[in-house]
TIKE-57812 format. One line per field, with one value per residue: residue number from 1; residue in three letters; chain; x, y, z of N, C-alpha, C, O in turn. Coordinates in nm, 2 decimals, decimal comma, m for minus. Example, Ala and Ser with C-alpha at 12.3 -4.5 7.8 and 13.67 -1.06 7.14 Angstrom:
num: [1;2]
residu: [ALA;SER]
chaine: [A;A]
nx: [1,32;1,28]
ny: [m0,57;m0,22]
nz: [0,78;0,71]
cax: [1,23;1,37]
cay: [m0,45;m0,11]
caz: [0,78;0,71]
cx: [1,32;1,29]
cy: [m0,33;0,00]
cz: [0,78;0,79]
ox: [1,42;1,34]
oy: [m0,33;0,11]
oz: [0,85;0,80]
***
This chain:
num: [1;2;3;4;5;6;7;8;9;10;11;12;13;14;15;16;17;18;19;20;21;22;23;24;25;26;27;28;29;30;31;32;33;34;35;36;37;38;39;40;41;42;43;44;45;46;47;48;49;50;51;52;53;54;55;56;57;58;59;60;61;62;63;64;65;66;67;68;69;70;71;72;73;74;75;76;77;78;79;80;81;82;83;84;85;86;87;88;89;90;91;92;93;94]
residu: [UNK;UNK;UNK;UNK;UNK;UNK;UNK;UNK;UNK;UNK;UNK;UNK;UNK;UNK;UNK;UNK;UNK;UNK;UNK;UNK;UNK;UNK;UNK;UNK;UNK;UNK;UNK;UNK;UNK;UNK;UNK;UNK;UNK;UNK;UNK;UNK;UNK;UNK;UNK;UNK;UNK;UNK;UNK;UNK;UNK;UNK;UNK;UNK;UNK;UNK;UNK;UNK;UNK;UNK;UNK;UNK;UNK;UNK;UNK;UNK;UNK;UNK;UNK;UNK;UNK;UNK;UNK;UNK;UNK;UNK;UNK;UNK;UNK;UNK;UNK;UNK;UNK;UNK;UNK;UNK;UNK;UNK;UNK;UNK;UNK;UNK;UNK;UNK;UNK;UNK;UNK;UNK;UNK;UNK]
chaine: [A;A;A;A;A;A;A;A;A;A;A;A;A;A;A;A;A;A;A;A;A;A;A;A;A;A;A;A;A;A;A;A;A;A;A;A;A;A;A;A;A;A;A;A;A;A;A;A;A;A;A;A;A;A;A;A;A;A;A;A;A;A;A;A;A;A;A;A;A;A;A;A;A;A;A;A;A;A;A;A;A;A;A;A;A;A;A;A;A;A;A;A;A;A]
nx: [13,84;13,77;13,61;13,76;13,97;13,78;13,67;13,96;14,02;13,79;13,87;14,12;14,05;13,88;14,13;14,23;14,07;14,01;14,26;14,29;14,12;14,24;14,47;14,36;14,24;14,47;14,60;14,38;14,44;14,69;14,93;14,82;14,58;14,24;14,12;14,32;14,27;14,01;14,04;14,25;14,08;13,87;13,99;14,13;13,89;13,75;13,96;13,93;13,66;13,70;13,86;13,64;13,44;13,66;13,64;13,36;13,35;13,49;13,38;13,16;13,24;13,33;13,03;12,93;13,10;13,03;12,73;12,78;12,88;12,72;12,48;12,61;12,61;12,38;12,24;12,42;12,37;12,02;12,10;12,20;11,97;11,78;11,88;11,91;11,57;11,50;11,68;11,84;12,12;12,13;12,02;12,04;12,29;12,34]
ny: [m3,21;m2,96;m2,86;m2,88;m2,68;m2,48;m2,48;m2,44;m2,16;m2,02;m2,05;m1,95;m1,69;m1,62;m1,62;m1,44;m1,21;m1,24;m1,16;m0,89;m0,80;m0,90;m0,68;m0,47;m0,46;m0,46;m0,21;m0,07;m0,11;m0,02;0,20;0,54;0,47;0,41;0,28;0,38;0,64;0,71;0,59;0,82;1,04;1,02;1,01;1,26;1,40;1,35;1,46;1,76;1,71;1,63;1,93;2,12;2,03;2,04;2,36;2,40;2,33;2,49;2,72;2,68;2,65;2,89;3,01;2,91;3,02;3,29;3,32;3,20;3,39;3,62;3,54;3,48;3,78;3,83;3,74;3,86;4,12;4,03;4,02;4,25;4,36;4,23;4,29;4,52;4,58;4,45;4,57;4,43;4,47;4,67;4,61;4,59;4,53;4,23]
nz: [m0,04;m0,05;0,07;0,34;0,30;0,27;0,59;0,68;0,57;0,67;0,98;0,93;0,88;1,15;1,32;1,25;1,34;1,60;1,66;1,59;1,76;2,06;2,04;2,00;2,24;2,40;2,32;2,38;2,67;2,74;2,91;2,85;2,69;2,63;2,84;3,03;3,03;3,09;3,36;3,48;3,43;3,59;3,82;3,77;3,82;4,11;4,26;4,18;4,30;4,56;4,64;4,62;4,81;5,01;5,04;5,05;5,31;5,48;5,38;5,55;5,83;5,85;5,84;6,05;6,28;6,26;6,27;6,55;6,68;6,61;6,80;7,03;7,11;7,09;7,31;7,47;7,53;7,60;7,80;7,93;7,87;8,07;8,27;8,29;8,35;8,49;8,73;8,86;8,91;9,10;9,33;9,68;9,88;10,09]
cax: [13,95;13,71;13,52;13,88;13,96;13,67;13,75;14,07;14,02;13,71;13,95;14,19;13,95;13,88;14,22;14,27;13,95;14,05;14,39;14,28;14,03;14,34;14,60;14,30;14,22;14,63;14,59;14,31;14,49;14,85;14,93;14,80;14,52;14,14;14,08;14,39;14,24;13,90;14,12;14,29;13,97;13,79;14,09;14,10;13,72;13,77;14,03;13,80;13,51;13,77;13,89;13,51;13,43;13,71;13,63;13,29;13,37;13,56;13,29;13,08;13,32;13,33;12,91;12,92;13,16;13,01;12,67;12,80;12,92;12,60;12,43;12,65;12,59;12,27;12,25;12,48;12,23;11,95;12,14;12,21;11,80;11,73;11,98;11,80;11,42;11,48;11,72;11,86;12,24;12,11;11,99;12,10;12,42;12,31]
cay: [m3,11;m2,78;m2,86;m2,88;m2,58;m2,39;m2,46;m2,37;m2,01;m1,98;m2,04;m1,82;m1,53;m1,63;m1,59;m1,29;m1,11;m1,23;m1,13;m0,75;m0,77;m0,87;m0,61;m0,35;m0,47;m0,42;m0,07;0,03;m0,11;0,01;0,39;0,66;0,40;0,49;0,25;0,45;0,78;0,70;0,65;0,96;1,12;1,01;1,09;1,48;1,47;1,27;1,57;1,84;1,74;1,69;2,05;2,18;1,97;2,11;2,46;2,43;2,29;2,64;2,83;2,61;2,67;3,02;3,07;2,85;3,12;3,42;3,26;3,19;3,51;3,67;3,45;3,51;3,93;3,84;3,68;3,92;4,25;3,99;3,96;4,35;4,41;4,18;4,34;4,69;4,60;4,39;4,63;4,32;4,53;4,79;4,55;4,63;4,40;4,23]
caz: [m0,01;m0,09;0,22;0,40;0,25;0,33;0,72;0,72;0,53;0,82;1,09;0,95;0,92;1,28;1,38;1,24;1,37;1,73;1,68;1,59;1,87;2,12;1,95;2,01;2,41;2,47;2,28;2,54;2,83;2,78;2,94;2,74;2,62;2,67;2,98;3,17;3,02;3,18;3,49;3,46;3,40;3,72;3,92;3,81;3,89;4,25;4,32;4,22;4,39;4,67;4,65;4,66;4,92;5,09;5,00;5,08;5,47;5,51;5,42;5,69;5,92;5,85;5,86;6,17;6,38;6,29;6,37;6,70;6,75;6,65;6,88;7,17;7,08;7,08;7,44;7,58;7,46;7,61;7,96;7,96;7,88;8,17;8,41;8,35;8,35;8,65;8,82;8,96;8,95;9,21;9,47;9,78;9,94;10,25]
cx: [13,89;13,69;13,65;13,95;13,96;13,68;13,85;14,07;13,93;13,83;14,08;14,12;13,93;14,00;14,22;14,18;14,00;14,18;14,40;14,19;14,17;14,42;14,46;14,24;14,35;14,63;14,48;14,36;14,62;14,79;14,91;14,63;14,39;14,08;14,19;14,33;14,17;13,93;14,13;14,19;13,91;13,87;14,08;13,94;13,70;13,84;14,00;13,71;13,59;13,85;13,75;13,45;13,50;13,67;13,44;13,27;13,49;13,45;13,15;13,12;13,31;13,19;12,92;12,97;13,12;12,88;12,67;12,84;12,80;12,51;12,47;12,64;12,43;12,21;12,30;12,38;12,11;12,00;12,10;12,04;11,74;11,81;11,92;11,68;11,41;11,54;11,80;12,07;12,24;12,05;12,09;12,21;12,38;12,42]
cy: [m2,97;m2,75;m2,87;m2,75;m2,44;m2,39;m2,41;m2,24;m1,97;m1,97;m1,92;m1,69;m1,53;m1,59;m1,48;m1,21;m1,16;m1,18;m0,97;m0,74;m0,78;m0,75;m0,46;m0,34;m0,39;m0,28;0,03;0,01;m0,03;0,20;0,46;0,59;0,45;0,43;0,35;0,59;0,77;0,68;0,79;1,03;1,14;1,05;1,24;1,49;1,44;1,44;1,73;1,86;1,72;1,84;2,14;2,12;2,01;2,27;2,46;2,36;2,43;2,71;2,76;2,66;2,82;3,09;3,04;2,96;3,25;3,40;3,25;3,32;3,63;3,63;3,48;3,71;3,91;3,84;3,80;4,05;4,18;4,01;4,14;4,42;4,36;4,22;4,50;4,67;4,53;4,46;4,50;4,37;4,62;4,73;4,57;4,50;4,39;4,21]
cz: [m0,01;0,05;0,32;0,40;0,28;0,48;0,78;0,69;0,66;0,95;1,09;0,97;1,07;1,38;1,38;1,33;1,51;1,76;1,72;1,72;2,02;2,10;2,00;2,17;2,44;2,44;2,39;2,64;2,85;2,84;2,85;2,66;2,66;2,83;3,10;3,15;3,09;3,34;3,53;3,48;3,53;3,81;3,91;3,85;4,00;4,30;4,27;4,26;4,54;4,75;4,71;4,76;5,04;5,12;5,08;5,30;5,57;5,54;5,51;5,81;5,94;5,91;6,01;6,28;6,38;6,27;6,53;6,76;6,76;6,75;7,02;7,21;7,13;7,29;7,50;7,59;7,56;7,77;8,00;7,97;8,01;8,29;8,44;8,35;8,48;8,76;8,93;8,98;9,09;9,30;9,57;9,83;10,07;10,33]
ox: [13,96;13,73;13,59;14,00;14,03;13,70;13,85;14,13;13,97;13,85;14,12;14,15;13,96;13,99;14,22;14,24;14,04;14,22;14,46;14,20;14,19;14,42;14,51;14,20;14,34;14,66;14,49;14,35;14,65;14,70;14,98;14,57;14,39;14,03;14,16;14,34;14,21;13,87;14,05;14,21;13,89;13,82;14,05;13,89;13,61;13,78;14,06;13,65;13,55;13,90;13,75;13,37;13,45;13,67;13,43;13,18;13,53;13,42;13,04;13,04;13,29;13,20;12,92;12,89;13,15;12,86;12,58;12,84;12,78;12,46;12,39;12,65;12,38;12,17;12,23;12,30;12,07;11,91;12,00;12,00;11,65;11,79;11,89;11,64;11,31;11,50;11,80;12,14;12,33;12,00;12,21;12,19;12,38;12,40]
oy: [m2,88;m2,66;m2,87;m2,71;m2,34;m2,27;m2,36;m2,18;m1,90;m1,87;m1,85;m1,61;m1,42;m1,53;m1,41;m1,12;m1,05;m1,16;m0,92;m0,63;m0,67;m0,71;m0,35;m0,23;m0,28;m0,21;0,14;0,09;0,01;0,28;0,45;0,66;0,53;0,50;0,37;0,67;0,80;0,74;0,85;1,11;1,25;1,13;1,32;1,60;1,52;1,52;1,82;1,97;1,78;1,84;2,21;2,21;2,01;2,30;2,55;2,36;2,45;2,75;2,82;2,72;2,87;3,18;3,13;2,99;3,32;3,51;3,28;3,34;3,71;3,72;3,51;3,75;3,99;3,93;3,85;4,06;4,28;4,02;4,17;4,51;4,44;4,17;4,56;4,78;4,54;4,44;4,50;4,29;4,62;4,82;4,56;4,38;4,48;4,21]
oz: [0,03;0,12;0,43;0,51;0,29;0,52;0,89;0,77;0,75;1,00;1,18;1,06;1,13;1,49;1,48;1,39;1,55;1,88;1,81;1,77;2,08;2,21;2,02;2,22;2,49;2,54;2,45;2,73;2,96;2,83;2,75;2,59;2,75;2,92;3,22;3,25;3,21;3,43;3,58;3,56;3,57;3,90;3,99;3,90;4,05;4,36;4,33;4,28;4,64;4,86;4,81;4,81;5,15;5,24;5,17;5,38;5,68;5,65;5,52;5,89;6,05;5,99;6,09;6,36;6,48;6,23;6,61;6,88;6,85;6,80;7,11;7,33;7,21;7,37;7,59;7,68;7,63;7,85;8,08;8,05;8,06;8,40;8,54;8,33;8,56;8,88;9,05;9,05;9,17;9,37;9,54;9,79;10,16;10,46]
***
């Protein structure tokens, strides 16, 4: 009977220790719990690196056009140097 006993008090301790281990899973899964926090968490950092992500596709967008506009300043200055050293405005009209 001891040795009968002694199995069943094991089994209870058993129970119990899986009972607290369930009862503390449901505690991290429910809302507010650390697995939805860790959600939560990665979502506000997803939609900050998507804010700067956006933010920095502006200021792309921004270098990119006023690039292009230096560029096209540049060219036009280049055309005007080559229209007076070649004199190619003051050719005669056949």
């Amino acid at each position: 009977m001891t040795e009968a006993n002694r199995k069943i008090n094991e089994l209870k301790r058993e129970m119990q220790r899986l009972s607290e281990e369930v009862r503390t899973l449901k505690i991290d899964v429910e809302p507010g719990g650390h697995i939805s926090e860790g959600f939560d968490s990665l979502s506000d950092e997803f939609d900050r690196l998507r804010e700067e992500v956006s933010q920095l596709k502006g200021e792309v967008r921004s270098n990119y056009y006023q690039l292009s506009h230096k560029i096209n300043q540049v060219l036009a200055r280049q055309e005007v140097m080559l229209e007076a050293f070649t004199k190619l405005s003051d050719l005669p009209e056949e």
